[in-house]
C-alpha positions in Angstrom: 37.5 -8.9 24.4 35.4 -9.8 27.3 33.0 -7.1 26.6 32.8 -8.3 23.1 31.8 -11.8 24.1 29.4 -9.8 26.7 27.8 -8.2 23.7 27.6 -10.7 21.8 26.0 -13.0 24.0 23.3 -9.9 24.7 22.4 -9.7 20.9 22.1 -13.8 21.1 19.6 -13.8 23.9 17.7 -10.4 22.5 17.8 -12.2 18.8 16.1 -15.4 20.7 13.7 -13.9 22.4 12.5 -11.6 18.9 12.5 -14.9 17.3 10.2 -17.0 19.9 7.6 -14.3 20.9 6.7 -12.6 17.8 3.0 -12.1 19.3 4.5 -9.8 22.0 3.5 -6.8 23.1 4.1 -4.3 19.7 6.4 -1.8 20.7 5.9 1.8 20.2 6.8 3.9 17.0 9.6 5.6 19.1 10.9 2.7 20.5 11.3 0.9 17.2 12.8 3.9 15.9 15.4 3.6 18.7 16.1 0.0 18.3 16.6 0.7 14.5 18.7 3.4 15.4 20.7 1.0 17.8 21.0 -1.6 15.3 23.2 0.6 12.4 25.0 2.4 15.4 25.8 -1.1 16.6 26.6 -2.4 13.0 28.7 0.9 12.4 30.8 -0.1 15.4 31.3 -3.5 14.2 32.7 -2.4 11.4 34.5 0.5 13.4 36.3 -2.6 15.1 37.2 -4.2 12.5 38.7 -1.3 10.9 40.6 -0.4 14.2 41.5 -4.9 14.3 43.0 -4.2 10.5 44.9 -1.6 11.4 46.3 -3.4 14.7 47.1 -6.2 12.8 49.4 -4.7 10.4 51.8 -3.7 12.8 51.9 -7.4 14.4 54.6 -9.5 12.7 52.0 -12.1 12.0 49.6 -9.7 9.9 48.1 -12.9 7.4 46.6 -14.7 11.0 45.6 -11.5 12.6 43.6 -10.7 9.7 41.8 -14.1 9.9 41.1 -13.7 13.3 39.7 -9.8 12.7 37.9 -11.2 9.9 36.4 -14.2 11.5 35.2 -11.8 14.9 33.5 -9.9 12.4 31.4 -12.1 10.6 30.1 -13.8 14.0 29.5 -10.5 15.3 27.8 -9.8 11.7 25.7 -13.0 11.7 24.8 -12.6 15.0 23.5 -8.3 14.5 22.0 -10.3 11.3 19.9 -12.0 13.3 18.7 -9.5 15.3 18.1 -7.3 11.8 15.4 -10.0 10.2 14.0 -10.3 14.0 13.6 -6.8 14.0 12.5 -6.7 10.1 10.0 -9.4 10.4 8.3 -7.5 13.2 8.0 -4.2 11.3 6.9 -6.2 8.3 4.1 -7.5 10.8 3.1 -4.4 12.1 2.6 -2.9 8.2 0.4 -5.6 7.1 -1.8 -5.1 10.4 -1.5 -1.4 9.3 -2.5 -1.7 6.0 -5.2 -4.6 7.0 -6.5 -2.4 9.4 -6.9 0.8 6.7 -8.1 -1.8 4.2 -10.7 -2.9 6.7 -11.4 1.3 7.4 -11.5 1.7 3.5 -13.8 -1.2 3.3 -16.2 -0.3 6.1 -16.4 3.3 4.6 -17.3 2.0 1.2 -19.8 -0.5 2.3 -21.4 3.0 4.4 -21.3 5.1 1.4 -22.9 2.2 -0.7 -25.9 1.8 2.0 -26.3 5.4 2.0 -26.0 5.5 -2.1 -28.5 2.7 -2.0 -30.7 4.4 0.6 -30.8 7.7 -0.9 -31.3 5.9 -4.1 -34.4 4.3 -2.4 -35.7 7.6 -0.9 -35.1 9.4 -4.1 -37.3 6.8 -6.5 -39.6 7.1 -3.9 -39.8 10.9 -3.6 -40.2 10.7 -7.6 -43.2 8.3 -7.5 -44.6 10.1 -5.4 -44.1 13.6 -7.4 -45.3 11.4 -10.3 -48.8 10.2 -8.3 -49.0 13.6 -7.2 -48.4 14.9 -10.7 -51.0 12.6 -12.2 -53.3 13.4 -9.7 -53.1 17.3 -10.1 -53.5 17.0 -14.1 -56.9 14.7 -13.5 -58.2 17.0 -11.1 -57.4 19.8 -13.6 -58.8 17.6 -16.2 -62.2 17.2 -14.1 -61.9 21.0 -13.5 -61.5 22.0 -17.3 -64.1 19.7 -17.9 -66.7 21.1 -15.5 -66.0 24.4 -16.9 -66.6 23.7 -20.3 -69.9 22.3 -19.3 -70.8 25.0 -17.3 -69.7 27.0 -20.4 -72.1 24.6 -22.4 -75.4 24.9 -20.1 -74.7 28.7 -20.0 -74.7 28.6 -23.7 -78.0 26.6 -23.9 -79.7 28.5 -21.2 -78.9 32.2 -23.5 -80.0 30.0 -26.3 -83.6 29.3 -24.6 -83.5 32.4 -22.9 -83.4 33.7 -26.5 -86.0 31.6 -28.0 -88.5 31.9 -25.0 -88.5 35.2 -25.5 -89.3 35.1 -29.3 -92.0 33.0 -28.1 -93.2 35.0 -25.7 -93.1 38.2 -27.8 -96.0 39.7 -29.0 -96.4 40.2 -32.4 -95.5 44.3 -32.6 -98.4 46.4 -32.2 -99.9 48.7 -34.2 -99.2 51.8 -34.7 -100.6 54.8 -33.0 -103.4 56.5 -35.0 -102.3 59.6 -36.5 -103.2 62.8 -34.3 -105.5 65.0 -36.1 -106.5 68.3 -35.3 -110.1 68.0 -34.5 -110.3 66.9 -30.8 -109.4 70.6 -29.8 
């Protein structure tokens, strides 16, 4: 009994102090783990005890009181492991909304990255295809000028066979005559 009482005042003072210092220290994955696993062992003793209490008191002559009492040690040891449950609860629900704040903040900084560098490649790319676009435009006006100089020189060289030609008809002498015919006589 006394170790009962002992117990139950331990899970009174550890349920108290859960309840006033939620901002404490966060304990570890492991040690949660153990204190979870301490709180269903503890709860499967409880109702070990009771079972154990049940059986006692049916072989008492006064089995209707004995049950009372059995039944009422179990549901202040109950309320008690209860507290300690939503103490334990409410700081595992804390530590998965810090857990999923902190991946939402993760998931939210590594959008907001991928954006900038969407936006900056983006930037880099319109850029890049300006500049292929000036550089473009500049390459067919260059060939432009080109074609064009050609076809001029293509022109002049055209006029210059043309007065080539006709200087020449100019120039030519009307054809001369014909060579006398070679007679005999001069030997």
């Amino acid at each position: 009994m006394k170790t009962r009482v002992i117990a139950l005042w331990a899970l009174l003072c550890f349920a108290g102090a859960l309840a006033q210092d939620v901002s404490a220290p966060v304990p570890s994955a492991d040690e949660r783990a153990a204190m979870s696993q301490q709180l269903a062992a503890r709860r499967q003793q409880l109702e070990t005890d009771y079972n154990q209490a049940m059986t006692f008191c049916y072989q008492k002559f006064d089995v209707t009181s004995c049950r009372l009492e059995a039944r009422e040690r179990r549901l202040q040891a109950h309320a008690v492991l209860r507290k300690e449950e939503i103490a334990f609860n409410t700081v595992e629900r804390r530590l998965k909304a810090e857990e999923a704040e902190r991946r939402l903040a993760e998931s939210n900084a590594l959008a907001r990255e991928r954006e900038q560098t969407r936006q900056t490649d983006a930037a880099d790319n319109a850029k890049a295809a300006a500049d292929r676009a000036a550089q473009k435009q500049a390459d067919h006006a260059a060939q432009g000028q080109q074609r064009e100089a050609y076809d001029q020189k293509q022109r002049d060289a055209a006029q210059r066979r043309v007065d080539l030609e006709q200087k020449r008809r100019e120039r030519a002498k009307p054809p001369s005559a014909a060579l006398p015919p070679v007679t005999g006589s001069s030997q």
